[in-house]
TIPA-201804 format. One record per residue: x, y, z of N, C-alpha, C, O in turn; residue in three letters. Coordinates in steps of 0.2 Angstrom, whole numbers, plus 2048, in hexadecimal, padded with zeros to 3 digits. Each point is the difference from the previous one (the first is absolute). Layout:
% TIPA-201804
XYZXYZXYZXYZAla...
% end
This chain:
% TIPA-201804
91852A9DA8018018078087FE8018017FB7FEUnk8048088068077FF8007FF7FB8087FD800805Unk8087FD7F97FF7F98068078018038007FD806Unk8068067F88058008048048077FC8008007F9Unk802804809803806801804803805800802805Unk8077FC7F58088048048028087FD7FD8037FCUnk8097FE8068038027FC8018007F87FF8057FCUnk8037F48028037FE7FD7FA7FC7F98028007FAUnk7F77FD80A7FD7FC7FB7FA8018047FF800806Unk7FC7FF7F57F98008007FE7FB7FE8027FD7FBUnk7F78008077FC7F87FF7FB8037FE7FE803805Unk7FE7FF7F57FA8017FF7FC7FB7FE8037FC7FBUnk7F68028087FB7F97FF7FB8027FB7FD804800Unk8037F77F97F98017FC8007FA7FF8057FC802Unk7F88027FA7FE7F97FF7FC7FF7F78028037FCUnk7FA7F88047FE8007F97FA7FB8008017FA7FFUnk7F78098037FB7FE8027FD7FE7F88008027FBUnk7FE7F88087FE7FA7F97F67FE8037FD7FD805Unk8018057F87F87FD7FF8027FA7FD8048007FBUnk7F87F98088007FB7FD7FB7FE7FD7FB802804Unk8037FC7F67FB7FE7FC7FC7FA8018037FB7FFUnk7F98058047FD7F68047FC8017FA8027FB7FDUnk7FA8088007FD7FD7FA8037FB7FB7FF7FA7FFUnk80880A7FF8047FF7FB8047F98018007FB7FCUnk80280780B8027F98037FB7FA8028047FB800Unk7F78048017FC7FB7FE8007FD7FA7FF7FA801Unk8018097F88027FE7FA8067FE7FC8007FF7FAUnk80580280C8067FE7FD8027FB8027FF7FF806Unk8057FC7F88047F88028068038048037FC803Unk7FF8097FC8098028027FE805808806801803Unk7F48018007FE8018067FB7FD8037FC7FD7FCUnk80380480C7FD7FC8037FD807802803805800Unk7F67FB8037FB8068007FF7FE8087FF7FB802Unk80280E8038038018038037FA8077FF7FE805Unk8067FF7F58077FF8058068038028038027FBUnk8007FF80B8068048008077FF7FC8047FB7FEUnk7FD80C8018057FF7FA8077FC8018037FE805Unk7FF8007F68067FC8048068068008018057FCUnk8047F880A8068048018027FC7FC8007FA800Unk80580C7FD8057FF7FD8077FF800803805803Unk8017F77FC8087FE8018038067FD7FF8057FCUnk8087F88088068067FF7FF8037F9801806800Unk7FF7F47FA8048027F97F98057FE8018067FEUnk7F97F78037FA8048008008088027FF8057FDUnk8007F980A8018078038048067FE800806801Unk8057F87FB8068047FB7FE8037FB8018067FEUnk7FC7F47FF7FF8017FA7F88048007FE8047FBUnk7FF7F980B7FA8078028028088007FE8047FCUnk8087FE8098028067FE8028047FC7FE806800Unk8067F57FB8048037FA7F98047FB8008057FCUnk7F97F58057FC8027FE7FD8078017FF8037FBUnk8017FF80A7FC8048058048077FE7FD8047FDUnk80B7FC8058068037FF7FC8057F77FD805800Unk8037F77FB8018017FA7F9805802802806800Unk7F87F88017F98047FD8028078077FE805800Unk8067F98077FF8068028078047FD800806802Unk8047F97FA8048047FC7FE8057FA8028057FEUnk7F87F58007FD8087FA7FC8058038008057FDUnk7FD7FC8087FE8048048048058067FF806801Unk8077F68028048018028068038008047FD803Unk7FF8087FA8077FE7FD8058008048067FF7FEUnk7F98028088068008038007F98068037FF805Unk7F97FD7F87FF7F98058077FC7FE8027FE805Unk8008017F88057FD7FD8078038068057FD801Unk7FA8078028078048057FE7FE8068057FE803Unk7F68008018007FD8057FD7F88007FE7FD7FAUnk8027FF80D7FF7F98007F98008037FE803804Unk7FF7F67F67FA8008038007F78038047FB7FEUnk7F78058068007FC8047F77FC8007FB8037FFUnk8067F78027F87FD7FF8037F88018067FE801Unk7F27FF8008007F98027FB7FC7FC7FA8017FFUnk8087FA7FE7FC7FB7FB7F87FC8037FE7FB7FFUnk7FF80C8047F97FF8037FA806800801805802Unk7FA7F77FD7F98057FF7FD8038088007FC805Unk7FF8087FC7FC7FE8077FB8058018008057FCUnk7FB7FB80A7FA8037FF801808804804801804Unk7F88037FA8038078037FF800807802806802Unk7FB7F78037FD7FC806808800802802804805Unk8037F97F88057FD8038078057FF805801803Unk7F98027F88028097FE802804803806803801Unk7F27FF8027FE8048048018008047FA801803Unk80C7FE8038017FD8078038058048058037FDUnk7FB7FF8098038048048087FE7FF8027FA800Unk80180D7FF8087FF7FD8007FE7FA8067FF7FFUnk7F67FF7FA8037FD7FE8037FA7FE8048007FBUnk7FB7FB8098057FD8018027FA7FB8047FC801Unk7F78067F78037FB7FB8078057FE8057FE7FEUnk7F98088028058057FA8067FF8058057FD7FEUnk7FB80680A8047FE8038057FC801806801801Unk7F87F77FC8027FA7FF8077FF7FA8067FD7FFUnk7F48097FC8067FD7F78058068048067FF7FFUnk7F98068048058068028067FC8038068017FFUnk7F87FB8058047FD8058057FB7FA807800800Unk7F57FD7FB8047FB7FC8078037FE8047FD7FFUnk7FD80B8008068018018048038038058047FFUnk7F77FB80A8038028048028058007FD8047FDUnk80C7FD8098038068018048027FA805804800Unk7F97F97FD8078017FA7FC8067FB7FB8017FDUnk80A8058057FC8057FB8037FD7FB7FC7FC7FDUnk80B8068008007FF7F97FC7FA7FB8018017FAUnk7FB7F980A7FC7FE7FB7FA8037FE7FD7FF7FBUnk80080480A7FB8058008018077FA7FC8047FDUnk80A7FB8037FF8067FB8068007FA8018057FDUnk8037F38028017FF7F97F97FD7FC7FC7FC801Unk8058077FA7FB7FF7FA8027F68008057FC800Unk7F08028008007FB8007FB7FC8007FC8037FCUnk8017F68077FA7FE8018037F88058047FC7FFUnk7F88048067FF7FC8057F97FD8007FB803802Unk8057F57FC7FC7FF8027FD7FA8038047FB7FEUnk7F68028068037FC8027FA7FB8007FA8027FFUnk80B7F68017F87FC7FC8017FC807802801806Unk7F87F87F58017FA8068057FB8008048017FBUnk7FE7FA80A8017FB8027FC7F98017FC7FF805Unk8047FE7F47FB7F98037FB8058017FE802805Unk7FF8017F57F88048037FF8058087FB801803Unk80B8007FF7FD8028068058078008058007FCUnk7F98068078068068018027FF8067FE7FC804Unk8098087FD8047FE8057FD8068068017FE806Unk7FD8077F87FE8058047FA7FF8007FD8007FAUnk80080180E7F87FF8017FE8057FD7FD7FF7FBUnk8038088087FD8047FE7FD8027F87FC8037FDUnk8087FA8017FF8007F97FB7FA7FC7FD8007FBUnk8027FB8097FB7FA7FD7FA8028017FF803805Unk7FD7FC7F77F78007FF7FE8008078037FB803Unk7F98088017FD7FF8057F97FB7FF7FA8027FEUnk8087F88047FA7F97FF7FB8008047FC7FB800Unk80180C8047FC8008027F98087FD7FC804802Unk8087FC7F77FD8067FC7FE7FC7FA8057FE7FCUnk7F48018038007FD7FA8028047FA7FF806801Unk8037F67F78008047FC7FB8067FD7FA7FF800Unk8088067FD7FA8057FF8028007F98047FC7FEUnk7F880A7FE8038027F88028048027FF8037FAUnk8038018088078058028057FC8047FF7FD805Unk8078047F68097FE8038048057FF8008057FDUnk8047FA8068068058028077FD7FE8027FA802Unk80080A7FB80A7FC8008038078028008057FDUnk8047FA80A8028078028078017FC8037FC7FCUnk7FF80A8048088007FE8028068057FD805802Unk80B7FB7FE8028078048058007FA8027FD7FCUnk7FE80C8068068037FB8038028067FD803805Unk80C7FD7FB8048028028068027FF8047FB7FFUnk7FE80A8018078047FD8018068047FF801806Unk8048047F78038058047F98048027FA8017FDUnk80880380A7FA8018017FC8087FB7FA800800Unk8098047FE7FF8037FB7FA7FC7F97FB8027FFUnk8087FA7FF7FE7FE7FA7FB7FC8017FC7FF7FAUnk8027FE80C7FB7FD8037F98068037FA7FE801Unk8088057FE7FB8078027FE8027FC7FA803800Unk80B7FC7FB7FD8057F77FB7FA7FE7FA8017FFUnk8097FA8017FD7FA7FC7F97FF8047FB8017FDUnk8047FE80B7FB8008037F98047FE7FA7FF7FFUnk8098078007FC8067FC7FD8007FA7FA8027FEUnk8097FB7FE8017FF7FA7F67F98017FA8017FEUnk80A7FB8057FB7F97FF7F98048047FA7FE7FEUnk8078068087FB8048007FB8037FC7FA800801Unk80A8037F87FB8047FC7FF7FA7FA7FB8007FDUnk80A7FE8038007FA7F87FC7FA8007FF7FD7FBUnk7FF80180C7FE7F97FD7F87FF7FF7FD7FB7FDUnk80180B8067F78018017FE7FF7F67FC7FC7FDUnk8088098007FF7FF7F78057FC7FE7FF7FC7FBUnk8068048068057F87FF8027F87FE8027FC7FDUnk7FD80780A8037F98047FF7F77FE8037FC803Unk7F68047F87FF7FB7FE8077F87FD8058007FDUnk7F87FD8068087FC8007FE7FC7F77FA8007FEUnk80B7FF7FE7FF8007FB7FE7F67FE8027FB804Unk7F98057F67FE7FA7FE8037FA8017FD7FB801Unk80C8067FD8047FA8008007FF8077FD7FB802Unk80680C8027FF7FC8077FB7FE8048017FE805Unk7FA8047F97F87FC8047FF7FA7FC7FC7FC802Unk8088027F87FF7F97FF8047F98057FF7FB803Unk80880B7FC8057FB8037FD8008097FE7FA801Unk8018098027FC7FF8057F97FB8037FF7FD805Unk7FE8057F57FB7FB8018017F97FE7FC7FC803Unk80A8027F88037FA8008037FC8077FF7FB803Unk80580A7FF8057FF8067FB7FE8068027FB803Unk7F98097FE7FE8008087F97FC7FD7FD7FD804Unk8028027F57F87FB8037FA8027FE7FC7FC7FFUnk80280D8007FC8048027FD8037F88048017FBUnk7F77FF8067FC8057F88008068027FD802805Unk8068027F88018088017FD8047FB8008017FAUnk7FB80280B7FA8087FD8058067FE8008037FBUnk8027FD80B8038088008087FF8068017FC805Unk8038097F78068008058018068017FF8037FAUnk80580180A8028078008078018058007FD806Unk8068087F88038028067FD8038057FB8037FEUnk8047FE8097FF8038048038018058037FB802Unk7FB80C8018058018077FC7FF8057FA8027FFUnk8087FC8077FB8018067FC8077FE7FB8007FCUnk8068038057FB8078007F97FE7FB7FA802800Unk80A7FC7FC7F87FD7FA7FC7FB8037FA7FF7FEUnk80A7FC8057FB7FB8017FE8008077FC7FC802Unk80680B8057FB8008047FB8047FD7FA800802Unk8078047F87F98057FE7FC7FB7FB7FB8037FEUnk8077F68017FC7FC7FE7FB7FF8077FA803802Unk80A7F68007FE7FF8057F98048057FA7FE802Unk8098097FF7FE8058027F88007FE7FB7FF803Unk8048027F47FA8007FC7FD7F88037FD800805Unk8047FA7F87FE7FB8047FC7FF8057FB7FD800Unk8068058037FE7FF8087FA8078037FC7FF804Unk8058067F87FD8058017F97FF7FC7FB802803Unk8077FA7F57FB8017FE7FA7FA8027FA7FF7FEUnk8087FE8077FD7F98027FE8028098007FC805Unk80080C7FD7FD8018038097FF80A7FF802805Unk8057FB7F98078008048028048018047FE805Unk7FE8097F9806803802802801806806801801Unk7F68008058047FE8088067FB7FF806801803Unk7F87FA7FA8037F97FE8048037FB8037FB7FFUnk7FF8097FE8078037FD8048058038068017FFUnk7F68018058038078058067FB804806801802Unk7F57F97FE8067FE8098067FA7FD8057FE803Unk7FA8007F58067FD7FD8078057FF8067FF800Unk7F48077FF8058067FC8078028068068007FFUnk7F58028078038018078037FA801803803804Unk7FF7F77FC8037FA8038068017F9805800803Unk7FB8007F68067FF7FE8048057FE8067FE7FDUnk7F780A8058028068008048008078058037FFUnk7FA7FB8058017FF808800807805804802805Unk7F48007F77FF8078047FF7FF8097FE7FB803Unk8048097FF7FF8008077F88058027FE801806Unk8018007F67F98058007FA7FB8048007FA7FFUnk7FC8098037FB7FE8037F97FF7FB7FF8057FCUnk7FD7F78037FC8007FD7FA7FB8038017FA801Unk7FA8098007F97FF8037FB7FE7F88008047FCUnk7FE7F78047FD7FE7F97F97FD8027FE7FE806Unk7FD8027F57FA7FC8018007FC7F98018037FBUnk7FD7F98067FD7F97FA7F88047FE7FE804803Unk7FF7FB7F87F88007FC7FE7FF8037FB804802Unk8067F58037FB7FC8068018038067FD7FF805Unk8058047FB8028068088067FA8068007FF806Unk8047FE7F58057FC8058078058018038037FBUnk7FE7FE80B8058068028087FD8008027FB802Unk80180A7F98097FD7FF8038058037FD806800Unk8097F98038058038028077FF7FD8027FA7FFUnk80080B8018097FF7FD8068058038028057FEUnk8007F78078038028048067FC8037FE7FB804Unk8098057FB8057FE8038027F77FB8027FA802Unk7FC8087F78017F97FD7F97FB8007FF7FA7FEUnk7FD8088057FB7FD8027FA8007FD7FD806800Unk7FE7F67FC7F88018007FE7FF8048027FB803Unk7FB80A8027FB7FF8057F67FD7FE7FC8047FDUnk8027F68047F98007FD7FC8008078017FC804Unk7FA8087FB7FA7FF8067FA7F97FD7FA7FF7FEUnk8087FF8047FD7F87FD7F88008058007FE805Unk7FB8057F87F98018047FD7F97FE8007FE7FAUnk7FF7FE80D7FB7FB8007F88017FF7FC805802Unk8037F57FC7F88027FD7FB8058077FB8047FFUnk8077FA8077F98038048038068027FB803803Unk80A8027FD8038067FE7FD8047F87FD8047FEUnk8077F77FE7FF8027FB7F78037FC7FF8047FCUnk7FD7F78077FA8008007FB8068037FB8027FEUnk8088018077FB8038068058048017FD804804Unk80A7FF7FC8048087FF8077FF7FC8048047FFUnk7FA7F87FE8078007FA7FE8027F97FC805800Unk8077F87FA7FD8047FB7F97FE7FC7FE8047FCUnk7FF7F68097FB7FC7FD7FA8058047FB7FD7FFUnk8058068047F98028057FB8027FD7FA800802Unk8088037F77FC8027FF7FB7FC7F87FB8037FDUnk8087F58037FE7FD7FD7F97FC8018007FF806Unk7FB7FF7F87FA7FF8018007FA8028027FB7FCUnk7FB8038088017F98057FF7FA7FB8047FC7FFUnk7F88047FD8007F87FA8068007FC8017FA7FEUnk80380C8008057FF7FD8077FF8058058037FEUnk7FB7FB8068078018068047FB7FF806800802Unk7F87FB7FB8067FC7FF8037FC7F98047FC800Unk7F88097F78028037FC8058058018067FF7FDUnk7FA8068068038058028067FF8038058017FEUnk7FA7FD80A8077FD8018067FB7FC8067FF800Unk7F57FD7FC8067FC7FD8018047FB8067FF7FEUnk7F78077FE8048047FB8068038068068007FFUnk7F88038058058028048087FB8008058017FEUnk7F87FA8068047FC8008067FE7FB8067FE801Unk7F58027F88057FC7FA8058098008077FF801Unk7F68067FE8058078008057FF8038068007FDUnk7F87FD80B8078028058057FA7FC8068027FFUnk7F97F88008037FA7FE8038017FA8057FC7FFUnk7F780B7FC8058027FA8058028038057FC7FFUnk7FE80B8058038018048077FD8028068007FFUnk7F67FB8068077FF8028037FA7FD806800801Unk7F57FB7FB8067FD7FA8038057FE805802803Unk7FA8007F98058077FC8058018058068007FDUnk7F98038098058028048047FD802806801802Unk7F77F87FF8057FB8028047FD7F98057FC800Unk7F88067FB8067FB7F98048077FE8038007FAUnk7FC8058098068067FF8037FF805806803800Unk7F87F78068078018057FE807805805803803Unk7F67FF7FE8008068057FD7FE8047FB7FC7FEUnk8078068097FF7FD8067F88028037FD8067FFUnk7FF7F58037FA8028027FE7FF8068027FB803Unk7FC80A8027FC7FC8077FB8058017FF8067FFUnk7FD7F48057F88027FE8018008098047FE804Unk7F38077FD7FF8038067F97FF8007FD7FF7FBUnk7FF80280A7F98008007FF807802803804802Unk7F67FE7FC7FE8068007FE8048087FC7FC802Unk8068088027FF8038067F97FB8047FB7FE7FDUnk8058038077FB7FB8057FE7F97FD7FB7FE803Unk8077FE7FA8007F87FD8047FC807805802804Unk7F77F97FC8037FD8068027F97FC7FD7FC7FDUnk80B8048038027FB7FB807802802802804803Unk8037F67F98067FD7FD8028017FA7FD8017FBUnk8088008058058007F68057FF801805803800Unk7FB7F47FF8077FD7FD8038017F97FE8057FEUnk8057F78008068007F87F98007FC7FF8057FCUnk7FD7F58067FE7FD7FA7F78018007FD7FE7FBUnk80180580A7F87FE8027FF805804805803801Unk7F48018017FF8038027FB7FE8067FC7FC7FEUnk80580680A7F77FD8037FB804802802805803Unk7F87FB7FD7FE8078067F97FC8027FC7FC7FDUnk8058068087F97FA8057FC807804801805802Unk7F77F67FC7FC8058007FB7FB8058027FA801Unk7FA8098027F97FD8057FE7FB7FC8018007FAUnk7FC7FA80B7FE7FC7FC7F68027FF7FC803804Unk8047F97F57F88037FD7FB7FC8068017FB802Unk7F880A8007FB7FE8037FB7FC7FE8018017FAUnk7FB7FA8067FB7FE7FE8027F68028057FE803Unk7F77FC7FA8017FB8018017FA7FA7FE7FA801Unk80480A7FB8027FD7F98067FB803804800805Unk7FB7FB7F68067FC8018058017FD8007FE7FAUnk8058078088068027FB8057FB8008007FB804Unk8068057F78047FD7FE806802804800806802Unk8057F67FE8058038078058017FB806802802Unk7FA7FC7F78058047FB7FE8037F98017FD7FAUnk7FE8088077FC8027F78048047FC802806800Unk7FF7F57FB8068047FA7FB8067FB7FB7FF7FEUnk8088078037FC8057FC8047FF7F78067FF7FFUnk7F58017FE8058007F67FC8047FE7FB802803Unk8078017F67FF8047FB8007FB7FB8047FB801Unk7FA8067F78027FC7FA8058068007FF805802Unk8087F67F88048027FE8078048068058037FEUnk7F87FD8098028028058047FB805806801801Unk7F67F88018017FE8037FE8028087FB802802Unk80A7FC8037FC8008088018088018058037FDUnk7F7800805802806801800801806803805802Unk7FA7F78048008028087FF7F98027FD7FC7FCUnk8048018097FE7F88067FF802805804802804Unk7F67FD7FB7FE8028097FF7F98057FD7FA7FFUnk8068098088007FA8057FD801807800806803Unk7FD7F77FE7F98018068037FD8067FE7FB802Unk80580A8018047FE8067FD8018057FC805800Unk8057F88077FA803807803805801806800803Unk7F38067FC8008078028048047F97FF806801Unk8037F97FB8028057FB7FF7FC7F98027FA800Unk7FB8097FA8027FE7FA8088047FE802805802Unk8007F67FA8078027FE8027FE7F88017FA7FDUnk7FE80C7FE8018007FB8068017FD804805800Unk7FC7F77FC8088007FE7FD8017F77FC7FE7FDUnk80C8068038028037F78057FE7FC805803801Unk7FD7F87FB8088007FE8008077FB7FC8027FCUnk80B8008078048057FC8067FC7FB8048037FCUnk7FC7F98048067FF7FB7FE7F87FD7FE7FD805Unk8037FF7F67FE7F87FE8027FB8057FE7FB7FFUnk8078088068017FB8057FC8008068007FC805Unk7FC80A7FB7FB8018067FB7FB8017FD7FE805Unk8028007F37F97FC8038007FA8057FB7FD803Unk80D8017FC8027F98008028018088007FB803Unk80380C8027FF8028057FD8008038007FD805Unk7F98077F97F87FF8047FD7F88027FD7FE805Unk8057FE7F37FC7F98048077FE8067FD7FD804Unk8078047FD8047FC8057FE8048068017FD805Unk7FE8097FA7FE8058077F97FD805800800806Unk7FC7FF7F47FA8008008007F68047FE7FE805Unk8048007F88027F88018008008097FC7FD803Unk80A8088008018008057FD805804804801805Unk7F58037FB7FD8028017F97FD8067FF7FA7FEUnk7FD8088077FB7FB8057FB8047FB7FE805800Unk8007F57FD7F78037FD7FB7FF8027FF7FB804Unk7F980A7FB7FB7FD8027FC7FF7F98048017FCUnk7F87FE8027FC7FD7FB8027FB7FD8047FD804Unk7FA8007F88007F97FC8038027F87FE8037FCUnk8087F98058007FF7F88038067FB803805802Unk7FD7FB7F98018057FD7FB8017F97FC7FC7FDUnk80480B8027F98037FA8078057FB804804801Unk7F97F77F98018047FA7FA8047FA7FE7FF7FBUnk8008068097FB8057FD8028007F87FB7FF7FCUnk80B8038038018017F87FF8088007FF8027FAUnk80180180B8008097FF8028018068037FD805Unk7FB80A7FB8038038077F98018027FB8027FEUnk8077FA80C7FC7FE8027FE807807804801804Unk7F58047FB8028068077F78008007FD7FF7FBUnk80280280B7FA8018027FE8077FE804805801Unk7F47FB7FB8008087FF7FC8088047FF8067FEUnk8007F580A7FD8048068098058008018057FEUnk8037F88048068057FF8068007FD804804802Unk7FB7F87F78058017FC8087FC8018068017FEUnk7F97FA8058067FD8068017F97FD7FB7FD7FFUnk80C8007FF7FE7FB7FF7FE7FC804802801806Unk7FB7FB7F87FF7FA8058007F77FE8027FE7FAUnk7FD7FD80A8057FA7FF7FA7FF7FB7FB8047FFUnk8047F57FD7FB7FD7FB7FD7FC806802801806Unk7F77FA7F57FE7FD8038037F88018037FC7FCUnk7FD80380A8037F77FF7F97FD7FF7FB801804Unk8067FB7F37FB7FC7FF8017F88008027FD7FBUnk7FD7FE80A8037FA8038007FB7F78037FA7FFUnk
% end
């Protein structure tokens, strides 16, 4: 993919995608099994190049006429994959306005300081754990002609290719820390059609349509549904999600037609789906805002969702705050037993939860106490959640 195009010079982005070996690294003294890789210093990151330079030169022959550019770090395709680009972005900027460094024959490349990079964009994002897929991006840039050819070139060559060669998967694996399975040249176009299979075969490609749209920066309209019947929108840079709360989701959303003893298996598979989702979207950096589905009588802040339904009939002693969980899930809804309306709340994002108790904290309750059911708690006369029992 060309990241800047003049007159004069072209930036095309590929990179050099590393499967990491955890088996392998487990049994060896000289790696730690999945730790992040260490960045590398200036004299390294150089000398990572020149490596790099060499295995895309036998494949390559005209890389040697333009300047390639890279940075002495691993990172995950999550951080890659970003609206604009904005890792490849980054090495493009490292040589600035200056055409002619862009397109005398060369290699730039840029390490740490005291372990750290000077340029954010380029540091490991510490909120992506490590995976066995890394990435070491590079750009080529030279005259814009030659940049086009060679572009093409890496398009058809690296698929049967492109493999980076044994010395340099060794020197690498020395360098960064890491036991190396497999490594290969690749261009963006190969690794969204990786990515692509991925996610498709695990049942996502909605969840691939709307990364593809956000680092393409199509303007096209796309209307999407999730397996779970959760409704996406993509429009104006935006995820849009219909976030259905359980007594919606239950009785006209996608669960209606679920059988009442399973409703609250059901919804937490729902639930975990929507949560695959927008982690994902939010560690690609693409913007999300959630909405409730037509006739829901409710709220949608940053971080939490509310929707307040009638309060349940009958003379049970309810709890005036019931955390709803799933295993391996976590709270999935808190319901609060307020005079005259139940008011359930949903966190949308890991900071949500920690809003609902302080919402809820300052909330006029009626019941007693609070009920940890340990499931999702809904009567099954209407399918509705409702509060637990308060047992003194």
């Amino acid at each position: 993919m060309f990241i800047q195009t003049t007159a004069e010079r072209a930036d095309f982005a590929f990179l050099i995608a590393i499967e990491a070996d955890p088996e392998r690294a487990a049994d060896s003294a000289n790696v730690k099994p999945w730790m992040r890789p260490e960045i590398l210093d200036q004299a390294d990151a150089s000398q990572m190049l020149a490596h790099v330079t060499a295995d895309l030169d036998s494949v390559l022959g005209k890389i040697g006429k333009c300047h390639l550019v890279s940075c002495g770090v691993l990172l995950d395709q999550c951080q890659v994959l970003r609206p604009q680009l904005p890792v490849f972005t980054a090495l493009s900027e490292l040589l600035g306005d200056n055409v002619s460094a862009g397109i005398t024959p060369g290699q730039t490349a840029l390490g740490a300081t005291d372990g750290s990079l000077p340029v954010d964009t380029l540091r490991p994002d510490p909120n992506i754990p490590p995976t066995v897929l890394l990435l070491l991006p590079i750009l080529a840039s030279g005259p814009r002609q030659l940049i086009h050819e060679l572009a093409e070139e890496m398009e058809h060559r690296f698929l049967a290719e492109g493999q980076i060669s044994a010395h340099t998967a060794s020197w690498l694996e020395a360098a960064f820390g890491i036991a190396i399975k497999h490594g290969r040249f690749m261009t963006l176009t190969d690794l969204n059609a990786m990515f692509r299979m991925q996610l498709e075969h695990f049942g996502f490609l909605p969840l691939w349509q709307l990364v593809d749209a956000a680092v393409l920066g199509t303007d096209e309209f796309m209307s999407l549904t999730t397996s779970k019947g959760t409704g996406l929108i993509w429009k104006d840079g935006i995820v849009t999600v219909t976030f259905q709360p359980f007594n919606h989701w239950s009785t006209a959303g996608s669960g209606r037609d679920v059988e009442t003893h399973r409703l609250g298996e059901e919804y937490a598979q729902w639930s975990r789906e929507l949560r695959q989702y927008t982690s994902t979207l939010a560690a690609h950096q693409i913007p999300i805002r959630f909405e409730l589905p037509e006739g829901c009588k409710g709220s949608v802040s940053d971080h939490f969702l509310c929707e307040e339904t009638a309060l349940p009939t009958g003379a049970e002693s309810l709890a005036a705050v019931t955390e709803h969980a799933w295993p391996d899930l976590g709270i999935v809804a808190v319901t609060a037993e307020t005079p005259g309306a139940l008011k359930h709340f949903y966190p949308l994002t890991p900071e949500g939860l920690n809003d609902i108790h302080e919402i809820v904290q300052d909330q006029e309750l009626s019941g007693e106490g609070m009920s940890f059911p340990g499931r999702i708690a809904y009567q099954d006369s209407n399918r509705q959640l409702r509060p637990g029992k308060f047992e003194a």
